[in-house]
C-alpha positions as CSV (number, residue, x, y, z in Angstrom):
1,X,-16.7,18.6,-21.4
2,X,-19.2,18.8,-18.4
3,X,-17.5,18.0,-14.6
4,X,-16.9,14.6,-14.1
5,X,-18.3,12.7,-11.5
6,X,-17.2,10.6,-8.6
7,X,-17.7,8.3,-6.4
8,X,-14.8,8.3,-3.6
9,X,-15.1,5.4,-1.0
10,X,-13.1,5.4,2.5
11,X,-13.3,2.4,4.8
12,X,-11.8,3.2,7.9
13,X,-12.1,1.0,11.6
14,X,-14.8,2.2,13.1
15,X,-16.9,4.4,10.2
16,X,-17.2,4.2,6.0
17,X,-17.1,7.8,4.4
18,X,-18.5,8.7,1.2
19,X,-19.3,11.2,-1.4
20,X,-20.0,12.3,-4.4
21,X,-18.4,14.8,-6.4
22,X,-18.8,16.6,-9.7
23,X,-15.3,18.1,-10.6
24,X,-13.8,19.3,-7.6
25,X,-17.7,20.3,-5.6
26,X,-18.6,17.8,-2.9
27,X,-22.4,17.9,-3.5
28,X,-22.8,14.8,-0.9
29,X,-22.1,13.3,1.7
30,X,-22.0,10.6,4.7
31,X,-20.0,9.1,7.2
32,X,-22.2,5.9,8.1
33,X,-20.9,4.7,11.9
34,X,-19.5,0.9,11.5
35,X,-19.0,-0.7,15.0
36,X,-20.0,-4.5,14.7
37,X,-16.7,-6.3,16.0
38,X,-17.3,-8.7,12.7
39,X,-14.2,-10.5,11.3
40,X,-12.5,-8.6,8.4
41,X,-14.2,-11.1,5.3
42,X,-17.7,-10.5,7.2
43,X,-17.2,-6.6,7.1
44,X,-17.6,-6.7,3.2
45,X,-21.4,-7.1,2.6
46,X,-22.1,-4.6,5.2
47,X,-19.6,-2.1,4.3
48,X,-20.8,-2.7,0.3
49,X,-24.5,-2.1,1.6
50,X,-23.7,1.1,3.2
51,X,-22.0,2.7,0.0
52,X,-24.9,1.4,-2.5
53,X,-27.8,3.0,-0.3
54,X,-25.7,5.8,0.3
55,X,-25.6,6.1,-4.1
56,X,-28.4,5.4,-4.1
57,X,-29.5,8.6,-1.5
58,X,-28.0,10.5,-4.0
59,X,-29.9,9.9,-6.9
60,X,-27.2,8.8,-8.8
61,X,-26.8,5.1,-10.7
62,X,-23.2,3.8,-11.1
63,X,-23.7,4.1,-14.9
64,X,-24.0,8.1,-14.1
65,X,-20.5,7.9,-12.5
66,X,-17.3,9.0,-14.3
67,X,-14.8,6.9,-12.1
68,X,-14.9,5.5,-8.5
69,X,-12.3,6.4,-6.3
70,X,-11.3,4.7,-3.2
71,X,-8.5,4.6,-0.5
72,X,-5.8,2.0,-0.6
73,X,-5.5,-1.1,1.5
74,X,-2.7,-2.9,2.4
75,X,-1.4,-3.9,-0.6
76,X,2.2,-4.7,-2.2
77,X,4.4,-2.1,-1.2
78,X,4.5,0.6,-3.7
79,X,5.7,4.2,-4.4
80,X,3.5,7.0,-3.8
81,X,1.2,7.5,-6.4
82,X,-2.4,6.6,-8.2
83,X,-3.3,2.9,-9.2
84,X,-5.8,1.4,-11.0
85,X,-7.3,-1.6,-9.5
86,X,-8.2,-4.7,-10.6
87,X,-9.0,-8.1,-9.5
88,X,-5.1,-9.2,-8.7
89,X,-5.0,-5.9,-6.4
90,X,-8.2,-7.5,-4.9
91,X,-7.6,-11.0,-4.4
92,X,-4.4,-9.6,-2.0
93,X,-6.5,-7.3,-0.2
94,X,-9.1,-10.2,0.8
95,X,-6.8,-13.1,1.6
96,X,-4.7,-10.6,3.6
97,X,-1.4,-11.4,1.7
98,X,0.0,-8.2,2.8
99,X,-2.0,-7.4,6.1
100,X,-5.9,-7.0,7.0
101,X,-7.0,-3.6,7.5
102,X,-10.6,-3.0,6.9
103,X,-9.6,-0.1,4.2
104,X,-8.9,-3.4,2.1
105,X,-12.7,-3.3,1.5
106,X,-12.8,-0.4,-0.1
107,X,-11.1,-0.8,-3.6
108,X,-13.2,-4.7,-3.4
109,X,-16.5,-2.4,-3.5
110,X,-15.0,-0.2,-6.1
111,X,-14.3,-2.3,-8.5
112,X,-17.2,-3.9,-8.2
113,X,-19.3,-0.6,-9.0
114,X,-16.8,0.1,-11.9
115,X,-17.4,-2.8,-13.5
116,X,-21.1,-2.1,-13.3
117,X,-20.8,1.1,-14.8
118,X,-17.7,0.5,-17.6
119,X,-15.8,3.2,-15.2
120,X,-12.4,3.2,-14.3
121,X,-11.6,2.2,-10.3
122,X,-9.0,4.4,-8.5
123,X,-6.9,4.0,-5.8
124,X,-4.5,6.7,-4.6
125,X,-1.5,7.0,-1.8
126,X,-2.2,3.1,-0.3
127,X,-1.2,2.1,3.5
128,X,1.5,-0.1,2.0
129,X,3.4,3.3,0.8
130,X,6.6,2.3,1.0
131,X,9.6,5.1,1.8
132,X,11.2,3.7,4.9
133,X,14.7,5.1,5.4
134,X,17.4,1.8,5.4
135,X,17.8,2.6,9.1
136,X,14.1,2.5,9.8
137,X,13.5,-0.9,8.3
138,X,15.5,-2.9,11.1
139,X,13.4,-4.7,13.9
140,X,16.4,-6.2,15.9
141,X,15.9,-9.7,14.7
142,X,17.1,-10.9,11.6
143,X,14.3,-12.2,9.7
144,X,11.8,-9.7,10.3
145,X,11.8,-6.7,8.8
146,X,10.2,-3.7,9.8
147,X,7.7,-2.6,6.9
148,X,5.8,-0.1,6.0
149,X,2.2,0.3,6.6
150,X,0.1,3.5,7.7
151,X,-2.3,6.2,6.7
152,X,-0.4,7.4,3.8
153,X,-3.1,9.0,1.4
154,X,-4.0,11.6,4.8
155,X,-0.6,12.1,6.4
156,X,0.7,13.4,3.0
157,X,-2.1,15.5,2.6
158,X,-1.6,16.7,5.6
159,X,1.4,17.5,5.5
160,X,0.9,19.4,2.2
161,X,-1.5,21.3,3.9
162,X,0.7,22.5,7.0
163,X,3.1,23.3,4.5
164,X,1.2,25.3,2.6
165,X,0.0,27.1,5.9
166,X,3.3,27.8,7.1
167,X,4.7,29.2,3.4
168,X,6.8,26.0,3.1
169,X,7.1,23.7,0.3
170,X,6.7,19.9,1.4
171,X,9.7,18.4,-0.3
172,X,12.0,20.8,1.6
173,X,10.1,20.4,5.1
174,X,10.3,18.3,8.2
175,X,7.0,17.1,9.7
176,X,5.6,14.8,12.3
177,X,2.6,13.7,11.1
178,X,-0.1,11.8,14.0
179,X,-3.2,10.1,12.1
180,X,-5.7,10.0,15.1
181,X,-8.6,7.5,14.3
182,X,-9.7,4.2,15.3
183,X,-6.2,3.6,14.0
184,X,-3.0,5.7,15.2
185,X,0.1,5.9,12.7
186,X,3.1,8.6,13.2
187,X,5.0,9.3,10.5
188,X,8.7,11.4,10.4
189,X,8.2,13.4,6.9
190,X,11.6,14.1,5.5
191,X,11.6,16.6,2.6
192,X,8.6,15.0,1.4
193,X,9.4,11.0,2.3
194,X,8.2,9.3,5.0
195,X,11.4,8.1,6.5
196,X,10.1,6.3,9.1
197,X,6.8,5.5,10.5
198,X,4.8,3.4,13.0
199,X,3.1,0.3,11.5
200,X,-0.5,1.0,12.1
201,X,-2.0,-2.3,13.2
202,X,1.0,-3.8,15.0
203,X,3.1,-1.0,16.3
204,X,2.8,2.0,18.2
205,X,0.1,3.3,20.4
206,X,-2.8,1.8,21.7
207,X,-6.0,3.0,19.5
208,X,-9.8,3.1,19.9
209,X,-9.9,-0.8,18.8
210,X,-5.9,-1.7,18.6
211,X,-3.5,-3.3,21.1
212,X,-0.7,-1.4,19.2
213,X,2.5,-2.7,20.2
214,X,3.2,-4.7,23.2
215,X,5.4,-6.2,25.6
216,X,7.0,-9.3,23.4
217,X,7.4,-12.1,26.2
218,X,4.7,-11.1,27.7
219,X,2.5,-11.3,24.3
220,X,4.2,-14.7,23.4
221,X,3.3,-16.3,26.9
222,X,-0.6,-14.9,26.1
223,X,-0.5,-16.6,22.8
224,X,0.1,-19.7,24.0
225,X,-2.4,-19.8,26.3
226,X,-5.0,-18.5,23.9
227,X,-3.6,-19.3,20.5
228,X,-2.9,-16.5,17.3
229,X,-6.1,-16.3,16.0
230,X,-8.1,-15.5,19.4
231,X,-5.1,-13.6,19.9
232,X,-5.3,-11.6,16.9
233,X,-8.8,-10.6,16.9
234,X,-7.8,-9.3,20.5
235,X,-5.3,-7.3,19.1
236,X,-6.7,-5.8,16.1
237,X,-10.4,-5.0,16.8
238,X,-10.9,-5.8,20.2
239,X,-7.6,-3.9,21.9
240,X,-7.5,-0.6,22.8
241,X,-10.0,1.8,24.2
242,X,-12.5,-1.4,23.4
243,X,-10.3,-3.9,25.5
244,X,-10.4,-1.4,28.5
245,X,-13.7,0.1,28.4
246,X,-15.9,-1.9,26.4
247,X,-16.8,0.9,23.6
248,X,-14.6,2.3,20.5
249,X,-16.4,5.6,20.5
250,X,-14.0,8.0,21.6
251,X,-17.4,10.6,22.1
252,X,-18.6,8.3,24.8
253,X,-15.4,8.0,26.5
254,X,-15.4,11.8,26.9
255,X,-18.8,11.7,27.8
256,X,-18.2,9.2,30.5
257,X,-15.1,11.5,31.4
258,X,-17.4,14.9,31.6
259,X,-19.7,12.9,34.3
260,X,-16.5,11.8,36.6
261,X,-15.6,8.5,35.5
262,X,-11.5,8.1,36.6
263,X,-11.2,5.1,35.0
264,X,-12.1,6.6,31.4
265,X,-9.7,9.7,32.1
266,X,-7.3,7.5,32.9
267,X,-7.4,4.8,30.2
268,X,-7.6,7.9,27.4
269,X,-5.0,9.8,28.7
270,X,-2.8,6.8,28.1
271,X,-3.8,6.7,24.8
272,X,-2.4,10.2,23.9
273,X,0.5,9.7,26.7
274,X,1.5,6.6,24.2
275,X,1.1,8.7,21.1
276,X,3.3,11.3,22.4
277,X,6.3,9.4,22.7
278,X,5.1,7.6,19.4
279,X,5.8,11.6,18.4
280,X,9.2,12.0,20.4
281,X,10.6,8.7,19.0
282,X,9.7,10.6,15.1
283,X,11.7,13.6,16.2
284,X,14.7,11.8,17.0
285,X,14.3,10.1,13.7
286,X,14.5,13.9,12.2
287,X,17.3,14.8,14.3
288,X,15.3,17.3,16.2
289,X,14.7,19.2,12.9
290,X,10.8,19.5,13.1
291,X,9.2,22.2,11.6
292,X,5.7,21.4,12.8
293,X,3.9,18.2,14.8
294,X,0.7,18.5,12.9
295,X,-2.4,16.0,14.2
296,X,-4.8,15.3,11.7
297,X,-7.4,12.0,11.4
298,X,-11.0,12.5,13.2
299,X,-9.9,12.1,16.8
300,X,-7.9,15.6,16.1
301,X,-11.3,17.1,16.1
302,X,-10.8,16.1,20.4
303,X,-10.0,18.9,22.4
304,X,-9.3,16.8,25.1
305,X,-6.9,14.5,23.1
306,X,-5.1,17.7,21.3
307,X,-4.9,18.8,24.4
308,X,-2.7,16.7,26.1
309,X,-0.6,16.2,23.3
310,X,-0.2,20.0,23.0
311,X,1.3,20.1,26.7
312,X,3.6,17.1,25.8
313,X,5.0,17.6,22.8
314,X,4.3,21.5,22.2
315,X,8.4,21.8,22.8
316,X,9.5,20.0,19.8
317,X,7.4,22.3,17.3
318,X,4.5,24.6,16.7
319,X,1.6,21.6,16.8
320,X,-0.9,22.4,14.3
321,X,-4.7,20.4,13.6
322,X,-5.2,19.6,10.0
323,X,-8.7,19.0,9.4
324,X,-9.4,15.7,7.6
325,X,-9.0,15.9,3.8
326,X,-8.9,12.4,2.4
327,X,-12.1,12.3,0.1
328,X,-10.8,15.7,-1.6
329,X,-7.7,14.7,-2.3
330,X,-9.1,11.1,-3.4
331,X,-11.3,13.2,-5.2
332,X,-9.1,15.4,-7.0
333,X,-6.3,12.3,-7.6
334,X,-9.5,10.9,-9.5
335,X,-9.6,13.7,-11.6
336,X,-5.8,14.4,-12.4
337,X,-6.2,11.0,-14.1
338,X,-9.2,11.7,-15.9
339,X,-7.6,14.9,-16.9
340,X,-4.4,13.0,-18.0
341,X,-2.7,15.2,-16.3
342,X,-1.4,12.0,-14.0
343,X,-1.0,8.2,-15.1
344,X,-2.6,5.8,-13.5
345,X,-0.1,2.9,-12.7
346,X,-1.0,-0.7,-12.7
347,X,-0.6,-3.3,-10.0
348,X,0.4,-7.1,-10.8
């Protein structure tokens, strides 16, 4: 049986990457820059045009695919594992039942290229990963509950990665895991569970485009004044780097940096001052038993970001830079099912 082929879709904040593989070869790919400050519903016939030109570039038809694969949104929360979508998975991920993130978009376009093509559509490791230790779930008031919601499908494979580099085995490891992008999530890995976790729209540090989490009576005096839905667009897609320097592109905040703008060095060294404690608070969670800090996500790539995290953290554990890895390992989830060497699992 010739290599199957697939399409792997991966809607993040600020970019949509894609590719196409044919077993477990990447022969292309693209990572189309999405910056309009559009409302998450608005985002879809963009995001949808960017993947169809982008199969179309490659001279493949969706009828030539053997599956599409795309990464989760926030969804029910689930274990760990590969799901088929369908349209009940989809009408959650558009009306925002669980939370809005625009990787909800993602499995939308899928299926909507499966269906074209009579292919299956393929979601693996969602943001809604749910392994919270009892402890981790409590927020201080009763009545809301601390859930879980991050960048599961990349810390994981992160995290498999470093283990693999250090001659560990992940379920028997500890890791911090810090998913740098246009959103920031830092997870405690356990012996292969994510015990604990920042949620990555609401919580944590400040990121290109979020607000992360913020001073309560201070936020609930601001949204009376401007009311929740002004409020939350301020907060999820206009915070952040955005709210204090007008761009989400951490490239031309280093740029402005390199030609001697204090402001910029200022504002971004927050940003990886707030991720470092985001790190410390994940140690304490381990008990101090960290076998690496590893920093993957495409802000990793920084030098000037890894670099102040190094000097702050560098005491807890050797810090080690994962590169990116989410389309293969979407990629080769896709064909472990294909294979039937792993079920797919349904989602009511």
């Amino acid at each position: 049986m010739p290599d199957p082929v697939i399409l792997v879709i991966n809607v993040g904040s600020t970019s949509t990457k894609l590719a196409v593989f044919k077993g477990e070869k990447q022969l292309f790919g693209a990572e189309p820059e999405f910056l309009q400050p559009l409302p998450y519903a608005e985002q879809l016939p963009h995001r949808e045009r960017q993947v169809r030109d982008f199969l179309r570039s490659t001279g493949f038809a969706p009828f030539e695919l053997d599956a599409v694969v795309s990464r989760g949104g926030v969804i029910r929360p689930l274990p760990a594992g590969i799901y088929r979508i369908n349209h009940s998975m989809c009408r959650d991920l558009l009306a925002g039942r669980y939370g809005i993130h625009p990787s909800g978009l993602g499995p939308v376009i899928a299926l909507a290229l499966a269906e074209e093509a009579g292919i299956p559509a393929l979601t693996v490791d969602p943001p809604s990963t749910d392994e919270l230790s009892e402890l981790a779930r409590f927020s201080g008031l009763p009545g809301i509950e601390r859930v879980s919601a991050f960048h599961a499908l990349s810390q994981k494979a992160a995290a498999r990665a470093a283990a693999a580099e250090l001659g560990l085995c992940y379920s028997e490891a500890n890791f911090i895991v810090a998913h740098l992008g246009g959103g920031i999530t830092v997870g405690a890995h356990r012996r292969g569970r994510v015990v604990d976790c920042n949620h990555g729209i609401s919580e944590g540090p400040f990121t290109p485009e979020r607000a992360g989490g913020l001073p309560t009576l201070a936020l609930l005096d601001l949204a009376q004044r401007e009311g929740p839905d002004n409020l939350r667009r301020r907060m999820v897609g206009e915070g952040g780097l955005y709210a204090y320097l007008g761009t989400k592109d951490a490239r031309e905040v280093e740029k402005r940096i390199e030609s001697g703008d204090r402001e910029a060095a200022l504002v971004y060294e927050a940003l990886a001052y707030q991720t470092a404690k985001e790190i410390g608070a994940m140690a304490a969670a381990l008990a101090g038993r960290v076998d690496a800090v590893v920093l993957t996500g495409g802000l990793s790539r920084s030098r000037m970001l890894s670099g102040w995290l190094r000097e702050r953290v560098s005491f807890l554990a050797p810090v080690l830079i994962v590169p990116e890895n989410e389309m293969q390992a979407l990629a080769a989830a896709a064909l472990r099912c294909l294979a039937g060497q792993e079920e797919a699992n349904g989602y009511e």
